[in-house]
C-alpha positions in Angstrom: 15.4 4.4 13.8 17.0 2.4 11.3 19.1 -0.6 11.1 21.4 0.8 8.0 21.5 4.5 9.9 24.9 5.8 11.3 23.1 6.7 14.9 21.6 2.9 14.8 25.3 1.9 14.0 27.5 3.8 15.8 25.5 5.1 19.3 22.2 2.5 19.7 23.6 -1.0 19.0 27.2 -0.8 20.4 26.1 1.1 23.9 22.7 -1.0 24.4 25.2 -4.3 23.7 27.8 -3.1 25.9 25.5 -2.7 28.6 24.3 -6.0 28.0 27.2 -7.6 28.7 27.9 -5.6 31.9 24.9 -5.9 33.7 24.9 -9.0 35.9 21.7 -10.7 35.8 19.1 -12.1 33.3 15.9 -10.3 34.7 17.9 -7.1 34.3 19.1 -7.6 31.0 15.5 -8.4 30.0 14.8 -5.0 31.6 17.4 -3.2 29.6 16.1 -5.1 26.3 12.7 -3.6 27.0 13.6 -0.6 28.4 15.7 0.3 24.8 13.1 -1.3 22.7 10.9 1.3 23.8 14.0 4.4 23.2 14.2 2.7 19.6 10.3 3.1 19.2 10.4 6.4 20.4 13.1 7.7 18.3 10.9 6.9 15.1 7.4 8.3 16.6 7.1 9.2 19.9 4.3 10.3 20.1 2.7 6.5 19.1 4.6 5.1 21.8 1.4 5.1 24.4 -0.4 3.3 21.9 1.8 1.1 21.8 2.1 0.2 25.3 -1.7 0.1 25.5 -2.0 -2.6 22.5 0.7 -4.5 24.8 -1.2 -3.9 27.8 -4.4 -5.7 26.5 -3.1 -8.4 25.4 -1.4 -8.8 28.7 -4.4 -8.5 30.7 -5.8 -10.5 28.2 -3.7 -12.8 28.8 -4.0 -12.7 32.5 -8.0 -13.4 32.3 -7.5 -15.8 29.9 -4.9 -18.0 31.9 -7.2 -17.8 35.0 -10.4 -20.7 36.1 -13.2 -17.8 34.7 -15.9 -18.5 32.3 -16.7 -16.5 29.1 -13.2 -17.2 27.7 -14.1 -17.0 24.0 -15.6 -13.5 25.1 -12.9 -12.4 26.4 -10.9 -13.5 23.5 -13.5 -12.4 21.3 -12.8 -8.7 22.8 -9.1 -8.6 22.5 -9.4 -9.8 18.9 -11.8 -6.8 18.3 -9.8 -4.2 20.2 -6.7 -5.4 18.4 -8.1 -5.3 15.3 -9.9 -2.2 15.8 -6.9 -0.2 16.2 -4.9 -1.3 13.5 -8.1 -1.0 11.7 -8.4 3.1 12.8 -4.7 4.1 12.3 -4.7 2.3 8.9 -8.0 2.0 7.2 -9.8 5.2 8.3 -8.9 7.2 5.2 -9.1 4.6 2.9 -12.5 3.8 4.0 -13.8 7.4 3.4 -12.3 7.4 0.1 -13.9 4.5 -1.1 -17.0 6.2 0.4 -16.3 9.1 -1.0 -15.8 7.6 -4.5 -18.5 5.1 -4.2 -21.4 7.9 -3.5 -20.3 11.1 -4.7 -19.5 12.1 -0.9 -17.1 15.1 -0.1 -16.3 13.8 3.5 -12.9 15.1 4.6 -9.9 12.1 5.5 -8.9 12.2 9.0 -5.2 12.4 8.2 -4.5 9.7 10.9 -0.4 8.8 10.9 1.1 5.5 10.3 2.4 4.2 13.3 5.5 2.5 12.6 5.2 -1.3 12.4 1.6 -1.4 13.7 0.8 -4.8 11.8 3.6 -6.6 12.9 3.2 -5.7 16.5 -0.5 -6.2 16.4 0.2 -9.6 15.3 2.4 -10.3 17.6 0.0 -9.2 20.2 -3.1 -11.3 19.0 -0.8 -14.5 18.6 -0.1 -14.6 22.1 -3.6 -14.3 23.0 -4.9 -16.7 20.6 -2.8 -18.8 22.1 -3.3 -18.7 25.5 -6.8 -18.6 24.7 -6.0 -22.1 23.4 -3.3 -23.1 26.4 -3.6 -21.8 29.4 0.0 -22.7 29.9 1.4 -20.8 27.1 1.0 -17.6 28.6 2.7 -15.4 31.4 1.9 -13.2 33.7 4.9 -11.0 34.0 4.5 -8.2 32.2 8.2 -7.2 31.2 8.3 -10.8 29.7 5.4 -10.3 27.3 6.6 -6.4 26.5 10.3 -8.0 25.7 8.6 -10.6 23.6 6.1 -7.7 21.6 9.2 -4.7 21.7 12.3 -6.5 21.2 13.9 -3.9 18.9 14.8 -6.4 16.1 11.9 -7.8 15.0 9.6 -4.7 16.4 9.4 -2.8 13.2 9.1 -5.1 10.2 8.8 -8.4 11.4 10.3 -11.5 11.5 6.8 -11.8 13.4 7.8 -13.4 16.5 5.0 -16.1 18.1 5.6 -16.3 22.3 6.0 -19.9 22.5 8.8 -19.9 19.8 11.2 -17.5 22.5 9.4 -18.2 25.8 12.1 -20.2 27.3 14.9 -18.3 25.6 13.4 -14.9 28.0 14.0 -17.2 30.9 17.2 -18.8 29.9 20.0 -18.2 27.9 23.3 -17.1 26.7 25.3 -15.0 24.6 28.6 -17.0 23.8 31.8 -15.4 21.5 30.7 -17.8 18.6 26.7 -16.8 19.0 28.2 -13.1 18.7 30.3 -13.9 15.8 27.3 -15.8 13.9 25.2 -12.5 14.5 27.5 -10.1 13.4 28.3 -12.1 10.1 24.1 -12.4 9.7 23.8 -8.5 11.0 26.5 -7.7 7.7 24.9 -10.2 5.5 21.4 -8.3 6.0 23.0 -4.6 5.4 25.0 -5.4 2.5 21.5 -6.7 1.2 19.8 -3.0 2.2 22.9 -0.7 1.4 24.7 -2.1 -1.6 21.9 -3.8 -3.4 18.3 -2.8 -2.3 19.2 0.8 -2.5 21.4 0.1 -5.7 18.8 -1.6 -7.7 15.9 0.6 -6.1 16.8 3.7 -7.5 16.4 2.8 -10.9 13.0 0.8 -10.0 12.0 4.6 -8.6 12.6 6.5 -11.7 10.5 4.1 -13.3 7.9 3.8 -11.4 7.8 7.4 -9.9 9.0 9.5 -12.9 9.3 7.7 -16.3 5.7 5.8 -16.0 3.7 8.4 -14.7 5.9 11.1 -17.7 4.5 9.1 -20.2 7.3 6.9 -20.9 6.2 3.8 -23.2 9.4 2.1 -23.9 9.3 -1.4 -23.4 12.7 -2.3 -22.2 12.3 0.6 -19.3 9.3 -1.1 -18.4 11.0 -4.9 -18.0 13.8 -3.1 -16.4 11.9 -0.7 -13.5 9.8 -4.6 -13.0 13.0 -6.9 -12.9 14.6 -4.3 -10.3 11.5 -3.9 -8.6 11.1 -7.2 -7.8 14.7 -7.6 -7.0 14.8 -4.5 -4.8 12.1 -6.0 -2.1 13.6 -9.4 -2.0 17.0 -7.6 -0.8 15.6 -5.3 0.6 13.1 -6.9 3.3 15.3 -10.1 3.2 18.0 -7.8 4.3 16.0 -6.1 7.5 15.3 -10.1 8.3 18.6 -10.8 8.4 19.8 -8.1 10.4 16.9 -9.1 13.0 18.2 -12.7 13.3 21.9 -11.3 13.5 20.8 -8.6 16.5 19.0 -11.4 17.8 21.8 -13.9 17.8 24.0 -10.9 19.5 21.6 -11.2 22.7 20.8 -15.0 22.7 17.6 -15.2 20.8 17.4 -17.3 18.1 14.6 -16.8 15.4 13.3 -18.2 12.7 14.1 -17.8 8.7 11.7 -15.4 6.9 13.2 -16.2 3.9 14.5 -19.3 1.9 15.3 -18.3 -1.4 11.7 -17.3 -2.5 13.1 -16.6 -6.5 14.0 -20.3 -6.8 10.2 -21.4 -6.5 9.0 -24.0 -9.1 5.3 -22.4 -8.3 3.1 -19.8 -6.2 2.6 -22.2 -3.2 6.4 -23.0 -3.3 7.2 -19.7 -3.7 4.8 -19.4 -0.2 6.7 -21.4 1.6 9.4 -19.6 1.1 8.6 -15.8 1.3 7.7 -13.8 4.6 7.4 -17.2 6.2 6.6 -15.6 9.6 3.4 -14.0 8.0 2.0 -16.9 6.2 2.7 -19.4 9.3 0.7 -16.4 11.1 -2.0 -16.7 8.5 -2.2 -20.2 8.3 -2.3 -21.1 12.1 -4.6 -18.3 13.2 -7.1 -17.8 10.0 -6.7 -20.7 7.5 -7.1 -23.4 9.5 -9.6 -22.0 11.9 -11.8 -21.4 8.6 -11.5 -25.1 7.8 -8.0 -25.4 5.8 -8.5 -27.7 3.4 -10.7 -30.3 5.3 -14.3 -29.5 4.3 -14.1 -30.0 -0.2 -12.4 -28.5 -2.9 -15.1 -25.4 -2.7 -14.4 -24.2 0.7 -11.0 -24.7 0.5 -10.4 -22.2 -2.4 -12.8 -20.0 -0.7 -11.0 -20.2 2.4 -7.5 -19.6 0.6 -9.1 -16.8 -1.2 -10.3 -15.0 2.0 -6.4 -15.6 3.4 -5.2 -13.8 0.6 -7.3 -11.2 0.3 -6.3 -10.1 4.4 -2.4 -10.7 3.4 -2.9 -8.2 0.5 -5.0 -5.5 2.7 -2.7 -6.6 5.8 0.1 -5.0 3.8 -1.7 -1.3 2.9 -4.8 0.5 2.4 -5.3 0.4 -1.4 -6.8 -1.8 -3.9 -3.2 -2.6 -5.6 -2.7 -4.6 -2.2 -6.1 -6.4 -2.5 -5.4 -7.2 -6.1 -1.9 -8.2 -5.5 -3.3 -10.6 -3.0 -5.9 -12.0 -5.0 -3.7 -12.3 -7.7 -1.4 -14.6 -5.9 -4.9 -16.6 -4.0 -6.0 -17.3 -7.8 -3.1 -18.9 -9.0 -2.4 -20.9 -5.8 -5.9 -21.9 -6.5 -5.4 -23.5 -9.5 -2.5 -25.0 -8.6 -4.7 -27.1 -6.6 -7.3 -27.9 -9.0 -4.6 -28.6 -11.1 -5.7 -26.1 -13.9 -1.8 -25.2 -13.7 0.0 -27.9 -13.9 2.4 -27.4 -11.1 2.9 -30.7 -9.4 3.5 -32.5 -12.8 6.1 -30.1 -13.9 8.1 -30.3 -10.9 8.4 -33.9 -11.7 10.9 -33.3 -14.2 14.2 -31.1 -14.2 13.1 -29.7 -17.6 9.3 -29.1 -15.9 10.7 -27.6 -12.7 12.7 -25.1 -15.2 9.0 -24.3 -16.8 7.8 -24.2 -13.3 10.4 -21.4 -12.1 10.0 -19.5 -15.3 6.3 -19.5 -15.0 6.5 -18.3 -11.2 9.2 -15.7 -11.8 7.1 -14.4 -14.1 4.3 -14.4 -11.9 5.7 -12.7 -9.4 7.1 -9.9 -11.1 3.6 -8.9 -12.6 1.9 -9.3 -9.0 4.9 -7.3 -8.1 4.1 -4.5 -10.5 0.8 -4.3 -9.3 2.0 -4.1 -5.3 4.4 -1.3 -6.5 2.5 0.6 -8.7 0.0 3.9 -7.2 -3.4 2.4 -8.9 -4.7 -0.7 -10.7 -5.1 1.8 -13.6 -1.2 2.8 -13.4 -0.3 -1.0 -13.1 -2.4 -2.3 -16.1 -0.9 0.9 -18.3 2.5 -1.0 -16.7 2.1 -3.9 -17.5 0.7 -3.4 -21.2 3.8 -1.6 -21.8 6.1 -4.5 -20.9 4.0 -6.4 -23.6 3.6 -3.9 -26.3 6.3 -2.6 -28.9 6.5 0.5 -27.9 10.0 2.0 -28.2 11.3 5.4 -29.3 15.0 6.9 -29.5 14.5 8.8 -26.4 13.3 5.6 -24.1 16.4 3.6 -25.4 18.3 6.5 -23.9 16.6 6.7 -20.6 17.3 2.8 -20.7 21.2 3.1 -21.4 21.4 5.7 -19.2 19.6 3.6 -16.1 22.6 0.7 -17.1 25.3 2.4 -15.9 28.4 -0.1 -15.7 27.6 -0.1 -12.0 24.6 -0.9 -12.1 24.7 -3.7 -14.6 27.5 -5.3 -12.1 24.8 -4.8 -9.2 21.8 -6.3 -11.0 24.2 -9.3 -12.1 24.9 -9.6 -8.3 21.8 -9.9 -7.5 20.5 -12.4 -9.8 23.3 -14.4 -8.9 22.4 -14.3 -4.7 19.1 -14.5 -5.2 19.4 -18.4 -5.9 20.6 -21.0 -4.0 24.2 -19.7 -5.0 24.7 -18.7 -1.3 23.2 -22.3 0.1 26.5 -23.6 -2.7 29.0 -21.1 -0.8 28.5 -22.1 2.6 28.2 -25.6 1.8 31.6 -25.7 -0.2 33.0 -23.5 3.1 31.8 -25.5 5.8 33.4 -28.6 4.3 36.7 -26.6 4.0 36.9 -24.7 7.3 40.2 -24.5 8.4 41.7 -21.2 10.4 42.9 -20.1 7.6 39.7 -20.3 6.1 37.6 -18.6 9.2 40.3 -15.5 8.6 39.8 -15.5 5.4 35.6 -15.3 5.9 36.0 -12.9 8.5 38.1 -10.5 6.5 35.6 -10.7 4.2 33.1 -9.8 6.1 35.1 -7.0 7.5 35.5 -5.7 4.1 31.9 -5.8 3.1 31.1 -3.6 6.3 33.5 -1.2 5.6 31.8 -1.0 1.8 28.5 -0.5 3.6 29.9 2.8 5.9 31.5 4.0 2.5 27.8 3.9 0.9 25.6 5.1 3.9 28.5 8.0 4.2 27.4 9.0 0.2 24.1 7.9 0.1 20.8 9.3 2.3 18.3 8.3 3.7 16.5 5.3 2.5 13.7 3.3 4.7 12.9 -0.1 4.3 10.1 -0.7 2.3 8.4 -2.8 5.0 8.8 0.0 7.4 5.0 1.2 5.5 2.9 -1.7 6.9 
């Protein structure tokens, strides 16, 4: 099921809200939480929904052993790591595995065909967090089941993340509330996120499609269509995935959770490890607290380090798919953050300066964007043709008509949009509105927000079906 669907919109959120709000205590509202986090999974794959419950069963009894006085608690750790693990690695590896096998020797072995289940990494990760740290604490964990299947399934977050760590919503399980304003701040994040999907992810995305799906692989050499299916690209899963994190945050706000940002304005980065800190923060907090600095961080030489940040980034790039564009992608981003640190780029001097934190930006924009090519493209092979492209000459009367045709005035207003809110322009709004709100103003906001939704049910009632792009890992 998806946020930005009409049955997500119109039947799942209001009637799993109104019931809520009607039933009387918190134990069964946690209940009905997990109870429709499980309908929400279901409706996507049912037939994955055991193995869901059995990846949250083992970290429960994992748990369980864990919390109590028994020795052998790094094996028993040491088993719910490798059973976690092990079936993400089944349901998302197998085939990738075999052709690399198959590739490698000049084998003929048949794939397995295994299905995707929806939002296995996230949910994994959730899973092995809460071990790891009870494994750590003994304290930190719980031994009521609903409570640990509310924390893994709650329906926001289940799918793509924000990815959730137990002690960050532990006490909200056992105590909270959901006041008119905590409503009203959800519903303006919930609209904030789907205008993100609907009017600008899918906007811009169509045009990064026919690049990338039609024009490339057609043979296509223009330059400017290159720079163009990139730019949007690169725009498209910003909105996009920013957009899914904000409607998390806003659902969550709707039922008295609060979590935290995944994003901060990751396109205003002055270099790769800024840019870090500020995109899919969930995931690299994971990957810093449970892998990083249990390799060593950065407390054993320059050496380790970089080999230690390299091995990081080579499991965020494989944690997002099985293919070598991922691994490349992720080593691409390893390198560079790598020689920030050695100094080799410059990127502490430059943001020393306004003019250097300019060359800083420019330098990680472009960074991105290529990395970005190479995420989205099918192979390396089609990425490097991609990339050579955007830097070659190539141009001929027919791909300055496909690139015309692409800039439709709508678009163009779209892509300037975009641009625009992908800075710290929104940071400058809600400063300047905060200082000025008066009822008059709060109407005002909340008209506007009214009319933006309205724009949304317009385009979901033309458009069709469009997934998040996150919904893959």
């Amino acid at each position: 099921m998806v946020f930005s669907s009409a049955i997500f919109l119109f039947v799942f959120l209001p009637v799993v809200f109104i019931l809520y709000r009607l039933v009387p205590s918190l134990k069964i509202k946690n209940l009905l939480l997990a109870l429709a986090s499980i309908v929400f999974y279901a409706f996507g794959q049912l037939r994955y929904v055991p193995l869901f419950l059995l990846s949250v069963l083992i970290n429960y009894l994992a748990g369980l052993m864990l919390q109590s006085r028994i020795e052998r608690r790094k094996l028993i750790l040491t088993l719910a790591v490798v059973l976690n693990v092990g079936i993400l690695g089944v349901f998302k590896y197998t085939d990738f595995m075999i052709g690399n096998l198959n590739a490698l020797f000049a084998l003929s072995l048949p794939l397995s065909g295994i299905e995707l289940p929806i939002g296995i990494s996230f949910f994994t990760f959730q899973g092995l967090s809460y071990t790891i740290d009870v494994y750590r604490d003994r304290e930190s964990g719980t031994k009521n089941f609903l409570k640990l299947l509310l924390y893994i399934s709650f329906f926001p977050q289940l799918i793509a993340g924000p990815i959730v760590k137990y002690h960050d919503i532990a006490e909200q399980i056992d105590n909270r509330s959901t006041t008119p304003e905590e409503t009203g701040i959800g519903l303006r994040r919930f609209i904030t996120g789907l205008a993100k999907k609907i009017l600008i992810a899918n906007a811009i995305g169509y045009i990064a499609d026919r690049v990338f799906n039609d024009y490339l692989p057609g043979g296509i050499t223009d330059w400017q269509v290159m720079w163009l299916g990139a730019i949007c690209y690169t725009l498209q899963i910003y909105y996009d995935f920013s957009g899914y994190s904000d409607m998390a945050i806003g659902i969550g706000h709707m039922f008295g959770f609060s979590f935290r940002e995944n994003f901060r304005y990751p396109y205003g980065a002055v270099s790769i490890k800024d840019f870090w800190r500020k995109w899919h923060i969930s995931l690299s907090s994971w990957f810093k607290e449970y892998l990083y600095i249990p390799l060593g961080g950065n407390r054993k030489g320059k050496l380790r380090t970089i080999l230690n940040k390299m091995i990081v980034f080579f499991c965020t790039g494989i944690w997002h798919g099985a293919n070598w564009t991922f691994v490349l992608w992720g080593f691409g981003h390893g390198l560079l953050s790598s020689l920030e640190d050695l100094g080799v780029i410059p990127a502490k001097k430059l943001e020393a300066s306004r003019f250097g934190r300019l060359i800083g930006r420019a330098y990680t924009l472009l960074a991105v964007m290529l990395l970005f090519v190479v995420f989205r493209a099918d192979s390396i092979s089609q990425a490097l043709k991609m990339i050579a492209l955007m830097f070659g000459a190539g141009s001929d009367a027919y791909g300055a008509y496909l690139f015309r045709s692409l800039l439709t005035p709508a678009a163009c207003a779209v892509l300037l949009l975009s641009v625009l809110f992908a800075g710290n322009l929104p940071v400058r709004l809600k400063a300047l509105l905060g200082e000025r709100e008066t009822p008059a103003v709060q109407i005002l906001v909340d008209l506007f927000f009214l009319l933006v939704y309205v724009l949304c049910l317009m385009s979901l009632a033309r458009g069709g079906f469009n997934p998040f792009i996150y919904f893959q890992f």
